[in-house]
Steps between C-alpha positions, in 0.01 A plus 500: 500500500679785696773486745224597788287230387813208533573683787111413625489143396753145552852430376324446126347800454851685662692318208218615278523852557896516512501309174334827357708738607860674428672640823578785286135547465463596874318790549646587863737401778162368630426287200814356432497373919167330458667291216766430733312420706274237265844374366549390857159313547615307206853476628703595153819672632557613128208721484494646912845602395356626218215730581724590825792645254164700342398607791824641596568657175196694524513595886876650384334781348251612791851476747685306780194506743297308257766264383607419860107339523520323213784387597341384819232347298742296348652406828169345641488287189805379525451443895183334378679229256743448784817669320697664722766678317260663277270595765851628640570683228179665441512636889854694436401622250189634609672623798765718343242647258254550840769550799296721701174306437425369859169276359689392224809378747240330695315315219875390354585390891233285477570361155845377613344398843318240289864340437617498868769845354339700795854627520502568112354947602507638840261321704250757650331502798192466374554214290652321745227596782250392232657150477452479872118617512420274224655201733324619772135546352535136384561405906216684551294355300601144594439568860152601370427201334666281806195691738243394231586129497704502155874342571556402191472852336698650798759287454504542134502914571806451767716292211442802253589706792850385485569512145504873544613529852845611645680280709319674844189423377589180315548420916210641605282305235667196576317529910193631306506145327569276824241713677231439298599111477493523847171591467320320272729158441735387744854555612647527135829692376518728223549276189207268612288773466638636224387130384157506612485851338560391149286199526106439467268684752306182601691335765429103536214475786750361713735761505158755507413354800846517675515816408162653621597309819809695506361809411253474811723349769853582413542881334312631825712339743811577275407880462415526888856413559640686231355791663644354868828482341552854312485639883738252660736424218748757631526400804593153426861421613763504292607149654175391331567608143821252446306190514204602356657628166648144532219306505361730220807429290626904508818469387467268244264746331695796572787370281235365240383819439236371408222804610498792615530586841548736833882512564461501867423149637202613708281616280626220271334242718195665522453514137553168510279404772246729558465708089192586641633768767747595266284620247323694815832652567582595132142619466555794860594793307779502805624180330409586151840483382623202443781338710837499314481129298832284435526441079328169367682298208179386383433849488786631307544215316168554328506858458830421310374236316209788320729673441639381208239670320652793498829363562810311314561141617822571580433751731172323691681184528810633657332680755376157675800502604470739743182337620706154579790681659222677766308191542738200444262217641182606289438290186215764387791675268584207314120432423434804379850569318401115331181621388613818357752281317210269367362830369848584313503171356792387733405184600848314616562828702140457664574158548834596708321765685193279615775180599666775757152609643427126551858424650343771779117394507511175337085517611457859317185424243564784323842378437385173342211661312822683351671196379189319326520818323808416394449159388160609308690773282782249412202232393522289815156443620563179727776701692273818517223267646722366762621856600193590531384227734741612719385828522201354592639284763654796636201736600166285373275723652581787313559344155372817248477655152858539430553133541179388342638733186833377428379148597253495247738567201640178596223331493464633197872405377472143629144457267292505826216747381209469741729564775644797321129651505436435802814665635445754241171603560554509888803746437330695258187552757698568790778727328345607174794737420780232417489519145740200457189259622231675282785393197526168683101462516444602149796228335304231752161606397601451106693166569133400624353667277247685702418765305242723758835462734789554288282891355459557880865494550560721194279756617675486815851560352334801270399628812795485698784487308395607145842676430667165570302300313568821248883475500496126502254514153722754310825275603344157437293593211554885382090553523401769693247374799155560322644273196514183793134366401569122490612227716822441328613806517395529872693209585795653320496807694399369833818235455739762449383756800600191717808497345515867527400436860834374562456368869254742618226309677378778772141677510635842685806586253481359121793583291608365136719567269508576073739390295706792491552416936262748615330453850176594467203468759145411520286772651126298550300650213791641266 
């Protein structure tokens, strides 16, 4: 069998076709990449490193131009297995062999764009306007699929919207999403549709019949004045504004921070009020900028929180800081600096952190899905449980994914299986990208012994997280991933990537560390 022909078929024939073959033997710089790139299907680190070192060596000799791409080469495979510093490395590199390479620059930009190290080369224009077209087309699109009766996917489109927007349009999105509730369900804020996004697209007939009810009656009236009040808006008195942003509670989301939003008190009310004629405002190509925003800690906080990626600890986690000190009253820092400390592995610290946010919000859910995290990584299941309930308590019409996860695993702890499944599998349907439930699912599945179940979550993990489950088979076991044929072994691996896990539990930003400390990522699909 030849390298092409591993190259052709599965993960066997890959290990196969290496297994014949010397990287000395490499023909070209060609060659020796395409059994890098094999050796990363299979995820052996020894042998990318390997046929990457070949492929170097012989680039060397055709000059800098040519090394600088394999050295690029090598980047994307370490972007791929979620490595940052070697992906890092590989980019420099490339760059100081390449300086004046413009398509190179951009191709390396986007490598370290993959961490959240935007600022790692000079951001260009293009890059940056291409981030904002990409955010934009998804909009688009969701609008689209609004018109043609499809809320579900619209909403879905908006969501993915914001993981890639900038704060503007991260605002901007945000009346895009209460708009189209408007619309199609009801009077609903952001995270409840974020909710009904990530759930099943067949409502209960109840709620289909409220809402086609709603969707006749309501959204026309509500859009007629919407369109009333983007021409008399301005001309409201400023004696009328006061109480109004009293009644909506104004300046008790002001010093949350918690969203975006206009600075100047006007047009903050009619955001509020009437998103509709906003959007109609923002959408005027007079308008088309958009209004100068005030900060949101949620905001911050979470763009600090990713980060760490490309980050040291040390230096993400003192920069909350700043966050508190601008928005004193908001608890969203200390949520999101405790869940980056679950990630670390800092669990007391997390513990502290989510006890202050609570001491501010004592009815935060987010806050008390926080601290049954805590209790399930230090074995408590009972006290996770009870956390948990709270959270519930809290906000029970918005109870989601993140909860189901975490909540599951104590189920799990506390010898409760069938309601780790279900929790599971609703988690893994509605967020299939948290990779700490698919690891959850699969130990479930085998303590049931379901065997159809337990394969579906392995193929899962292979999927989306193969150089996880790579790393955790060389650490637990020293077998590279191909060699993990049996259920023993499975279990083995899949046991220590939840150790290796540390505290991560989210579906948008999966980090782990190796032994050695390295943070490391998951990128869906190595």
């Amino acid at each position: 069998m030849t390298i092409d022909e591993g190259r052709k078929g599965g993960i066997r024939a890959a290990w196969e076709a290496l297994g014949r073959h010397d990287p000395a033997s490499a023909r070209d710089v060609n060659h020796a990449l395409e059994a890098a790139r094999l050796a990363f299907r299979l995820g052996d680190r020894r042998l990318v490193d390997a046929w990457i070192m070949q492929a170097l060596a012989l680039a060397s000799a055709e000059g800098p131009r040519e090394t600088a791409k394999v050295h690029l080469a090598a980047a994307s495979v370490d972007r791929g297995a979620g490595r940052f510093s070697g992906c890092q490395k590989h980019v420099e590199r490339a760059l100081a062999l390449a300086p004046d390479d413009a398509g190179l620059r951009e191709r390396a930009a986007d490598l370290l764009h993959a961490f959240g190290a935007r600022q790692r080369i000079e951001s260009s224009t293009a890059r940056q306007t291409g981030l904002t077209e990409e955010a934009e087309a998804l909009v688009r699109r969701a609008r689209e699929k609004s018109a043609i009766g499809d809320p579900h996917g619209a909403i879905r489109d908006l969501l993915a919207a914001k993981h890639i927007a900038d704060e503007d349009q991260i605002w901007r999105i945000d009346l895009e999403l209460v708009v189209l509730g408007r619309q199609h369900f009801g009077f609903l804020d952001v995270e409840a549709l974020t909710a009904i996004g990530r759930g099943p697209d067949e409502p209960g007939r109840k709620a289909e019949i409220e809402r086609a009810l709603h969707r006749r009656f309501v959204a026309p009236a509500l859009d007629h004045a919407a369109r009333l009040a983007n021409r008399a808006w301005d001309a409201l008195p400023e004696a009328a504004l006061a109480p109004l942003a009293w009644r909506l509670g104004d300046r008790f989301r002001e010093e949350e921070g918690e969203l975006p939003a206009p600075r100047d008190l006007r047009l903050r009310l009619l955001a509020r009020v009437f998103p509709e004629a906003m959007l109609a405002r923002l959408g005027d190509p007079e308008h088309h900028t958009p209004p100068p925003l005030r900060s949101s800690a949620r905001h911050r906080a979470k763009v600090l929180q990713w980060s760490i990626r490309s980050r040291s600890p040390a230096e993400v986690l003192g920069e909350f800081d700043a966050i508190l000190r601008d928005h004193p009253p908001s608890h969203h820092p200390h949520a999101y600096r405790g869940e980056l400390l679950l990630w670390l592995g800092r669990v007391d610290e997390a513990e502290e952190d989510f006890r202050r946010g609570l001491a501010q919000r004592p009815r935060a859910r987010w806050l008390h899905i926080g601290m049954g995290a805590v209790h399930v990584l230090r074995g408590e299941p009972a006290a996770a449980l009870a956390c948990f309930q709270r959270s519930i308590d809290c906000a029970p019409a918005v109870v989601g994914p993140t909860l189901y996860g975490v909540r599951a695993e104590a189920h799990r702890l506390h010898g409760d299986l069938p309601a780790a499944v279900e929790d599971l599998t609703r988690t893994c349907r509605d967020t299939p990208s948290r990779v700490s439930a698919w690891v959850n699912l699969w130990l479930v599945e085998d303590a049931l012994e379901h065997a159809d179940a337990r394969d579906t979550a392995w193929k899962e993990l292979m999927r989306r997280a193969p150089w996880l489950l790579a790393d955790a088979a060389e650490e637990a076991l020293g077998l590279a991933l191909p060699a993990i044929e049996n259920d023993d072994a499975r279990r083995a691996t899949l046991e220590h990537a939840l150790r290796m896990l540390r505290g991560n539990r989210s579906s948008s930003c999966v980090t782990y560390f190796t032994r050695e400390g390295e943070l490391r990522t998951v990128f869906a699909g190595g």
